[in-house]
C-alpha positions in Angstrom: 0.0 0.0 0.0 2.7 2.4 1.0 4.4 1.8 -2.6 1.1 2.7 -4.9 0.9 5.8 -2.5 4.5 6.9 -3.3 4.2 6.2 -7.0 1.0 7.9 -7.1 3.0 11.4 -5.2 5.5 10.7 -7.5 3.2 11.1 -10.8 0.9 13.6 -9.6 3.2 16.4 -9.4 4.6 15.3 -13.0 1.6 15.7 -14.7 0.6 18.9 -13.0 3.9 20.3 -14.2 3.0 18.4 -17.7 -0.5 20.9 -17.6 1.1 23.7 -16.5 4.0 23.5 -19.5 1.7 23.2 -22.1 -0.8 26.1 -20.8 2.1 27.9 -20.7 3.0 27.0 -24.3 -0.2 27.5 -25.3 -0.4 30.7 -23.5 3.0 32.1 -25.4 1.3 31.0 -28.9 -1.9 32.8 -28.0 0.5 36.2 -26.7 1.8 36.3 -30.3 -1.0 35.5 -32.0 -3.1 38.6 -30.5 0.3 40.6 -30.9 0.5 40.0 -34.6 -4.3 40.9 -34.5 -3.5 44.0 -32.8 -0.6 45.5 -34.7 -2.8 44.4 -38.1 -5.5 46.0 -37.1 -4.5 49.3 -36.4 -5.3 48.7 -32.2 -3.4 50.9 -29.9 -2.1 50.5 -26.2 -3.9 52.6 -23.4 -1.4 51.8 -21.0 0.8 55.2 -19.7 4.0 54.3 -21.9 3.9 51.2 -21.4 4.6 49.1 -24.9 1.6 46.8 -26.3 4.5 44.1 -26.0 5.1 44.3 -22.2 1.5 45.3 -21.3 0.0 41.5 -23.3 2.9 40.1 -21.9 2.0 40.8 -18.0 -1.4 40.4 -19.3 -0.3 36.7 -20.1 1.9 35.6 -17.0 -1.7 36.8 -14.6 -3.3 34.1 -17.2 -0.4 31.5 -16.6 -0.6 32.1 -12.7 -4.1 31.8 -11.9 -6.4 31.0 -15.1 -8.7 33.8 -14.1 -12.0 34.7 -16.2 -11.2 37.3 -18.3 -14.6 39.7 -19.0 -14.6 42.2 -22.1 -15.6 45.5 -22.1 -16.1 47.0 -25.4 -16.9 50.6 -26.7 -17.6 51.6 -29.9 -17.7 55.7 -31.6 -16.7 57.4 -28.0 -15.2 60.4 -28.2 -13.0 61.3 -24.8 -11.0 58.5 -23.2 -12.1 58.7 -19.8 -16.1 58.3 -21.1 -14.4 55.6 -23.4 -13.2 53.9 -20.1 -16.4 54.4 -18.0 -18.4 52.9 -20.4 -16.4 50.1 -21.2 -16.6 49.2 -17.2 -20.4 49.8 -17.7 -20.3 47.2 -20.7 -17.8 44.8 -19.2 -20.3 45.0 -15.2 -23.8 44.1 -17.5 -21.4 41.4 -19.3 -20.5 39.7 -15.9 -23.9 40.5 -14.8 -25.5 38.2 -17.4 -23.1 36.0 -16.9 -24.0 35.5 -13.7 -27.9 36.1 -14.0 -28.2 33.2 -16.6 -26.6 30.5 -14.1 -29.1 31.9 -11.2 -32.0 31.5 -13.6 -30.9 27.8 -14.8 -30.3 26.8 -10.9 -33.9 28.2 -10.7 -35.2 26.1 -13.3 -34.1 22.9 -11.8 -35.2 24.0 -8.3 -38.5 24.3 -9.7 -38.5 21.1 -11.3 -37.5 19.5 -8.3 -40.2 20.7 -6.8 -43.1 21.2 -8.9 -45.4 22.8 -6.2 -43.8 26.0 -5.8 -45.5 28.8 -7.2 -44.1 29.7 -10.6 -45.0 33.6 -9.9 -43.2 33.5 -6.1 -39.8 31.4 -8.3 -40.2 34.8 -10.8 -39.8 37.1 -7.9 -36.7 35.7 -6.1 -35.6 34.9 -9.1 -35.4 39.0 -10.2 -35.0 39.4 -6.8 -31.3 38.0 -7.1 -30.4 39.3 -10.4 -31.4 43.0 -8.7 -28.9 42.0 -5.9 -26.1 40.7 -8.4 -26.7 44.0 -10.5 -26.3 46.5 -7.3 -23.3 44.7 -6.1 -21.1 43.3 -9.1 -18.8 47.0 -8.6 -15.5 46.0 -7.5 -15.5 42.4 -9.0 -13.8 43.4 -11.8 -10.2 44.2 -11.9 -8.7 45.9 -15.5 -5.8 44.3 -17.1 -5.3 46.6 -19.8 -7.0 48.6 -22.7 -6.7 49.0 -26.6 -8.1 51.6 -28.8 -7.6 53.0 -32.2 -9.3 56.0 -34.0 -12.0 56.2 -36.6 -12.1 58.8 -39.9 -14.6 60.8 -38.2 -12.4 61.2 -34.9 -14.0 58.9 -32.7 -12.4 55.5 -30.8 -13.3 52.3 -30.6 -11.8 50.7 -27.2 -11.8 47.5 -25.3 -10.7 47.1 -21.6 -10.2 43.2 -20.6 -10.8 43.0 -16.8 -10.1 39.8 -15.0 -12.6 38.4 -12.2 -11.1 38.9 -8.7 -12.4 35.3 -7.5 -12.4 36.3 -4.2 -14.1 39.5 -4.5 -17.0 37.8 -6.7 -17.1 35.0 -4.0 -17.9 37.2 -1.2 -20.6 38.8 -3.9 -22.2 36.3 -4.4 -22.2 35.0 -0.3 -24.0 38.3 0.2 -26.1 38.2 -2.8 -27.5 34.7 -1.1 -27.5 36.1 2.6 -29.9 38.8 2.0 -31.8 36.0 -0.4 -32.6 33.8 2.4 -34.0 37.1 4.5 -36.0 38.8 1.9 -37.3 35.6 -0.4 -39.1 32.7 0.7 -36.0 30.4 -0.5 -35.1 28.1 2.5 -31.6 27.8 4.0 -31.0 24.7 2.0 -32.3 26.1 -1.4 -30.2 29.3 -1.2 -27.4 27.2 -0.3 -27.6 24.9 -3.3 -28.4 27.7 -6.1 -25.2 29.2 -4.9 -23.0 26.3 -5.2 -24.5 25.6 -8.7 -23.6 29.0 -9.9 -20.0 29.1 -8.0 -19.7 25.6 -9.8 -21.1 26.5 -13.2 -19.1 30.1 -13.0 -16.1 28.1 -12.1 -16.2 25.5 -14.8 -16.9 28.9 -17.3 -13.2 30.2 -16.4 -11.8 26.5 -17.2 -13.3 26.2 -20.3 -11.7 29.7 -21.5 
């Protein structure tokens, strides 16, 4: 018994470092790849001096280190960077937001099928309920990575911030979000509990499927 323990410590941390090479790899290929995009397409860097090269390149170790989600924000014909910036953080929040709001709904779905004898109309209310809670309290989840922009004929950008997903941060969110659910919805304990480990599940299995 001892033996197939030791082989099996042995292997383990060969294939995590077999996982982690080839992310890597696949990470570098992926770096160049929207190096080469960018520089085609006209896209500047929104990054103080910093060059496109270094800024993707930090960009990419985050990636490497902790495989967060990565959330767009896009903008399209805004004239002044800051309300270029704003609005992608508006764009990028409803993004996450639906993100979110669809996994609530699905875990709803199956509750009620589950359990056939809950009113539909009470499900609908708890169910907006929560997506009203996720809305008011997604600010701060977010965390920029970098931006891009580059300049249309009439004077105009078009600009995209990427923003990873501060796990933690959306964590605690969502442990409020479910708190105040429990309090102001007729969910029980046990309900609450399980929609939120289906959407911490489901969101979790989003970022490792990037």
């Amino acid at each position: 018994m001892a033996w197939i323990l030791a082989f099996m410590l042995l292997i383990i941390p060969q294939s995590t470092q077999a996982q982690n090479k080839a992310l890597s790899k696949a990470l570098d290929k992926e770096y160049k790849q929207t190096l080469k995009q960018y520089k085609k397409e006209g896209w500047k860097i929104d990054a103080n001096g910093r060059s496109m090269e270094v800024t993707l390149l930090k960009h990419y170790e985050k990636l490497n280190e902790t495989n967060p989600m990565v959330i767009t924000g896009a903008v399209s014909k805004c004239k002044s960077t800051n309300v270029c910036k704003q609005v992608a953080l508006t764009n990028a929040q409803n993004e996450y937001t639906k993100l979110v709001s669809g996994k609530i709904q699905g875990a709803i779905a199956s509750l009620l099928k589950q359990n056939a004898n809950r009113p539909q109309e009470e499900m609908d209310k708890t169910t907006q309920g929560l997506l009203n809670e996720v809305e008011a309290n997604v600010a701060g989840v977010l965390i920029p990575s970098y931006s891009i922009y580059k300049e249309n004929s009439d004077g105009t950008k078009e600009y995209r911030t990427f923003y990873f997903v501060d796990e933690l941060k959306a964590g605690a969110m969502l442990d409020n979000v479910f708190e105040r659910s429990i309090k102001e919805t007729k969910l029980t304990i046990e309900e609450a509990k399980s929609i939120q480990k289906f959407v911490k599940d489901e969101l979790k299995n989003e970022t490792l499927s990037e």
